[in-house]
Backbone as numpy.savetxt, mean C-alpha at the origin, in Angstrom:
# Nx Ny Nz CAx CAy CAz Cx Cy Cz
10.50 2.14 3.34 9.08 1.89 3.18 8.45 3.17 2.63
7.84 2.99 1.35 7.33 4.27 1.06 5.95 4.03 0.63
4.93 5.09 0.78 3.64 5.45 0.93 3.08 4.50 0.04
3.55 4.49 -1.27 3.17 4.05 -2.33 3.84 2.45 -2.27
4.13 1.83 -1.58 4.37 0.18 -1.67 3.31 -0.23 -0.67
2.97 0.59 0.71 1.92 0.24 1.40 0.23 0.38 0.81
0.09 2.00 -0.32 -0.93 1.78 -0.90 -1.05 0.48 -1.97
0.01 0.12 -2.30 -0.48 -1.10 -3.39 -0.49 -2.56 -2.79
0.25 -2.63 -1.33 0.06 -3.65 -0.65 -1.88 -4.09 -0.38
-2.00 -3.05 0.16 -3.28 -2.73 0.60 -4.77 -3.10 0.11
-4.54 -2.65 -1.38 -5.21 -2.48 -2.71 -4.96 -3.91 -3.03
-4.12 -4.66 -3.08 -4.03 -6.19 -3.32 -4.68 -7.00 -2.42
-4.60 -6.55 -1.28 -5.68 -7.43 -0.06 -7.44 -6.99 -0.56
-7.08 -5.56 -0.84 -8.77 -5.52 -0.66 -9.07 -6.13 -2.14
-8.50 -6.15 -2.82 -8.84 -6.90 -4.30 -8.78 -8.36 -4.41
-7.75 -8.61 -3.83 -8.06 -9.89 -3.51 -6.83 -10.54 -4.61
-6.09 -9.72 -5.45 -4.76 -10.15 -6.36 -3.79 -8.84 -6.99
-3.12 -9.35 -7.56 -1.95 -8.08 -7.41 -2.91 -7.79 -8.89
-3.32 -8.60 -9.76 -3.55 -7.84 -11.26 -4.93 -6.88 -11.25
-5.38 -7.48 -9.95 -6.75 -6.77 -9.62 -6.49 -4.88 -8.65
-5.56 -5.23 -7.92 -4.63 -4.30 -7.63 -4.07 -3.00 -8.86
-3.31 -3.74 -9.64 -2.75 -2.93 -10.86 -3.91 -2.58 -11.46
-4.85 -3.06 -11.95 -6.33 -2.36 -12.75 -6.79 -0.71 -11.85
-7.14 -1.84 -10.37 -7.88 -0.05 -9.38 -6.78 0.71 -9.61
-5.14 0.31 -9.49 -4.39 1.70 -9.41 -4.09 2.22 -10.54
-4.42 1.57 -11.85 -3.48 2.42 -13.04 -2.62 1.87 -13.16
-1.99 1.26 -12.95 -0.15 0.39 -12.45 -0.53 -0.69 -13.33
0.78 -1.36 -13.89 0.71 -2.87 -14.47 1.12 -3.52 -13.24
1.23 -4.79 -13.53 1.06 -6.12 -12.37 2.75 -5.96 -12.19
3.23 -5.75 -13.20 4.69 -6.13 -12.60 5.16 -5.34 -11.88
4.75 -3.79 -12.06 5.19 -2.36 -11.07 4.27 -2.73 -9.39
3.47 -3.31 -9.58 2.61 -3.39 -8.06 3.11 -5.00 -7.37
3.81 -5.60 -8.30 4.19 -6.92 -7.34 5.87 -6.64 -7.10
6.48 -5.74 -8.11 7.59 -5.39 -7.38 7.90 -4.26 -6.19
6.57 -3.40 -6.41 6.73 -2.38 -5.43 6.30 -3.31 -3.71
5.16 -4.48 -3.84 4.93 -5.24 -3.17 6.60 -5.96 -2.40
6.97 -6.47 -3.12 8.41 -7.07 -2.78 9.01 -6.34 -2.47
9.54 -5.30 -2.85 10.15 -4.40 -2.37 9.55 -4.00 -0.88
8.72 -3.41 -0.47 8.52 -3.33 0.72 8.20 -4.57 1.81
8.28 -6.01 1.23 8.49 -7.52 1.90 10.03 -7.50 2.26
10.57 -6.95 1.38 12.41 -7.02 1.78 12.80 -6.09 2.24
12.06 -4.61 2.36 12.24 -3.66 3.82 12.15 -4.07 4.90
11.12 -5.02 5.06 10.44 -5.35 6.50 10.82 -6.55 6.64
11.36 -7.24 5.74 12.09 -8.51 6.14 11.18 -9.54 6.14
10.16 -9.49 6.28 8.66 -10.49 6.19 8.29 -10.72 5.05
7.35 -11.88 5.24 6.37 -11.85 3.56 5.38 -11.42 4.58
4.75 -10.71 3.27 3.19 -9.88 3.84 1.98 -10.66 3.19
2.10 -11.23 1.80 1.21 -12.06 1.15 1.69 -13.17 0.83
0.48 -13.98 1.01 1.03 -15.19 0.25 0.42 -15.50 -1.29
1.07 -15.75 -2.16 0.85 -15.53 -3.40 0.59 -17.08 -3.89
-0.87 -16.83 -4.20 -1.09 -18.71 -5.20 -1.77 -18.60 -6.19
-1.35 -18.71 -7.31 -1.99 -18.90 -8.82 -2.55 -16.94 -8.79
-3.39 -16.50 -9.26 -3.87 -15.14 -9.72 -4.20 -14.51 -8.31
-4.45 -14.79 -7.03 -4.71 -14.18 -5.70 -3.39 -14.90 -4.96
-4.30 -13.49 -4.06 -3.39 -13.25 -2.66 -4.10 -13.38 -1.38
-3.32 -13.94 -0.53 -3.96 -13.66 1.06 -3.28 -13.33 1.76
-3.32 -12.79 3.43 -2.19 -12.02 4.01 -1.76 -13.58 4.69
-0.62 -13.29 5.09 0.24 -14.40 6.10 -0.11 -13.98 7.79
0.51 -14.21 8.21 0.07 -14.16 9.39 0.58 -13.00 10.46
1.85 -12.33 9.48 2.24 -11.25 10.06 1.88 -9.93 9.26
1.26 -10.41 7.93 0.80 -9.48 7.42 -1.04 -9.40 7.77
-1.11 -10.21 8.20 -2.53 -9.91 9.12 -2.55 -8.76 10.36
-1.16 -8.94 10.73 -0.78 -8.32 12.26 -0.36 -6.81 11.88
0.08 -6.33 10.64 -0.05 -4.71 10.46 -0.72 -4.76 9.52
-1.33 -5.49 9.11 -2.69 -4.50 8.10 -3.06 -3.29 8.38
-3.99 -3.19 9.82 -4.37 -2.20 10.46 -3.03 -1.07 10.40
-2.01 -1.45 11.20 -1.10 -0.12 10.62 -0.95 0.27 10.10
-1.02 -0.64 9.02 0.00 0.34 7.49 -1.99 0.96 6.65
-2.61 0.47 7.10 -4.08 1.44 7.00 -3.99 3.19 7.48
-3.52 2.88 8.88 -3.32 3.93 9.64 -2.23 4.74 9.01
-1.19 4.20 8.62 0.19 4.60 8.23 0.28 5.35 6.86
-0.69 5.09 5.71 -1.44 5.39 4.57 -2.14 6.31 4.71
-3.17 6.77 5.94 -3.93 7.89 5.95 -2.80 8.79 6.74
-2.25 9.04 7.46 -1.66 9.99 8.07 -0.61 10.35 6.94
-0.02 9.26 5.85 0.53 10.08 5.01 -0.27 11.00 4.04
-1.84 10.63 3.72 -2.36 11.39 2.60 -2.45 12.57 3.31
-3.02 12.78 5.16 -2.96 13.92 5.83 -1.85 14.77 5.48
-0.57 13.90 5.66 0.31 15.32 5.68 0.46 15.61 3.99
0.45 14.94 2.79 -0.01 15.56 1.83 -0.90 16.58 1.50
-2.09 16.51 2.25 -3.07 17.27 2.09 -2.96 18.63 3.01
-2.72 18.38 4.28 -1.97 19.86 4.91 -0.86 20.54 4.10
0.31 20.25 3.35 1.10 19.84 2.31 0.54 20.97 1.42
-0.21 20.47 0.67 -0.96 20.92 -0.46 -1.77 22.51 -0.12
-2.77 22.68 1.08 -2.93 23.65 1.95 -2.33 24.37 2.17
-1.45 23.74 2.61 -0.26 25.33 2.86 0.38 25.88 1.58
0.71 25.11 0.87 1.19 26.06 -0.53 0.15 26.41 -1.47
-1.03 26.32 -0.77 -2.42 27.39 -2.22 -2.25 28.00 -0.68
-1.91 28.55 0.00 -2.30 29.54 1.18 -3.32 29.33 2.21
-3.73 28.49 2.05 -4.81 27.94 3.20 -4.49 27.27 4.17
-4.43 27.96 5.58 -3.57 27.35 6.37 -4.76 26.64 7.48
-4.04 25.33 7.94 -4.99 24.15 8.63 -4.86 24.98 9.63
-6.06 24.17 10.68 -6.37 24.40 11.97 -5.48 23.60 13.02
């Protein structure tokens, strides 16, 4: 599971479709619905359900939304402490 299949999971819920997804990120539709799949066949679940140009979550992808929210910011944190420490600015 990597940072970047949960940010584009994410970005497809709040958009409401994977092509609406690929526009906010820069990404084409086919890099954000395979990075999508790809992290559905990590976790063994479907996370969306996919009909005609949108998406909605399923019912277990209702049940970590909230995580992988949570799971997304604590990774940009440790990027950003990350980043801090190598210009020399060390966190609190």
């Amino acid at each position: 599971m990597r940072s970047s299949q949960i940010e584009m999971f994410l970005t497809a819920v709040e958009e409401g479709s994977i092509a609406g997804a690929a526009r906010e990120l820069g990404k084409s539709r086919t890099t954000v619905s395979a990075a999508i799949s790809a992290l559905e066949d990590n976790l063994g679940v479907q996370l969306l359900k996919r009909s005609g140009n949108s998406v909605a979550l399923t019912d277990v992808g209702r049940m970590v939304h909230d995580d992988c929210e949570r799971l997304l910011q604590a990774a940009y944190d440790v990027e950003a402490k990350c980043r801090q420490f190598e210009s020399g600015i060390e966190s609190a």
